[in-house]
C-alpha positions as CSV (number, residue, x, y, z in Angstrom):
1,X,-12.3,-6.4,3.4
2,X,-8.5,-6.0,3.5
3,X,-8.8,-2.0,4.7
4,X,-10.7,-2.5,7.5
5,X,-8.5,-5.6,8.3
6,X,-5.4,-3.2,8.4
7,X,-6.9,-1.1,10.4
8,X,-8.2,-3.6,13.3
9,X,-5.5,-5.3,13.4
10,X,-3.4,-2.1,13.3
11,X,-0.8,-3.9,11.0
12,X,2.4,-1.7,10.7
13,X,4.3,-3.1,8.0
14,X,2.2,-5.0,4.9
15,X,3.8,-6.8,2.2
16,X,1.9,-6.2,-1.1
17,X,2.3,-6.9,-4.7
18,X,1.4,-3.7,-6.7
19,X,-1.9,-4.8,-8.0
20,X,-3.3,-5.0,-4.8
21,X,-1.8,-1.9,-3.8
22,X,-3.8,-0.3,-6.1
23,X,-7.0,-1.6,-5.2
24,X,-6.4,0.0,-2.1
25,X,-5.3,3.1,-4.0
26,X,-8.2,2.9,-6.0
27,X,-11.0,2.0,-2.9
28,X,-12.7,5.8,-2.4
29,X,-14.7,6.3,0.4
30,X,-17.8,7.2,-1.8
31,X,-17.8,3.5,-3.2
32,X,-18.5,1.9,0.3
33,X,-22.0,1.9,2.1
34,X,-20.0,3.0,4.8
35,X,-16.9,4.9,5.6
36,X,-13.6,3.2,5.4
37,X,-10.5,3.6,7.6
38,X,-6.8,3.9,7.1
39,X,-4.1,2.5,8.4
40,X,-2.4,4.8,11.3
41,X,0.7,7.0,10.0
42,X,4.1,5.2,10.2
43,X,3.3,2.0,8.8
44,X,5.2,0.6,6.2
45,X,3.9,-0.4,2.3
46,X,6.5,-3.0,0.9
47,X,5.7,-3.9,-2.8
48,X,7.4,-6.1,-5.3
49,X,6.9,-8.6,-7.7
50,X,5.6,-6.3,-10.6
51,X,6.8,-2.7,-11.5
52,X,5.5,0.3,-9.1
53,X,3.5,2.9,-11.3
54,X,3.2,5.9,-8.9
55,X,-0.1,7.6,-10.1
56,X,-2.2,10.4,-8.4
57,X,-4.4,7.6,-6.3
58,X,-1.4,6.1,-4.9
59,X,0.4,9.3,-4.3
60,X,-2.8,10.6,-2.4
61,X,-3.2,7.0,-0.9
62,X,0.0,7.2,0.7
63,X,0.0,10.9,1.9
64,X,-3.1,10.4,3.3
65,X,-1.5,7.9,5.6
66,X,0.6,10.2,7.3
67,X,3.7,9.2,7.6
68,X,3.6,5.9,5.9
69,X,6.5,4.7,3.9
70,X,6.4,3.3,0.3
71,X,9.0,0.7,-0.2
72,X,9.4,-0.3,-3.9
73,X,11.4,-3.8,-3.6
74,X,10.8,-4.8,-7.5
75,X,14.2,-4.9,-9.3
76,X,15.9,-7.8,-11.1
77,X,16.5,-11.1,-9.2
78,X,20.0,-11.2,-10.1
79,X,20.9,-8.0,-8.3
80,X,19.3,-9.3,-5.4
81,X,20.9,-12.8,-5.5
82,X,24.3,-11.3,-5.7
83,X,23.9,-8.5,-3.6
């Protein structure tokens, strides 16, 4: 339920930990009853908390956004505490 969510609410900027960016990744249109939406191009996808793996269905994921941006914000704390 958290596509179609995006979508209606036409959220520009989500905040998500990886492993729910790759449900999303992962949700094909051929797994649904009926067909799901994307996001409109331009939004933003920030994710931290857990390394990013870029794999083919998140690459494809993202391009098929259009325009979307992938922001990985995972790093050590201590970089981000100082910094």
């Amino acid at each position: 339920a958290l596509r179609p969510t995006l979508v209606a609410e036409d959220v520009q900027r989500a905040f998500l930990p990886f492993a729910v960016l790759q449900q999303l990744a992962s949700f094909t249109e051929a797994e649904a009853s009926v067909p799901m939406p994307l996001p409109k191009g331009g939004c933003e996808i920030i994710t931290a908390g857990e390394a990013l793996l870029v794999n083919d269905e998140l690459r494809v994921f993202v391009c098929g956004l259009g325009g979307a941006q992938l922001h990985n914000q995972y790093g050590p704390t201590e970089t981000h505490v100082v910094s």
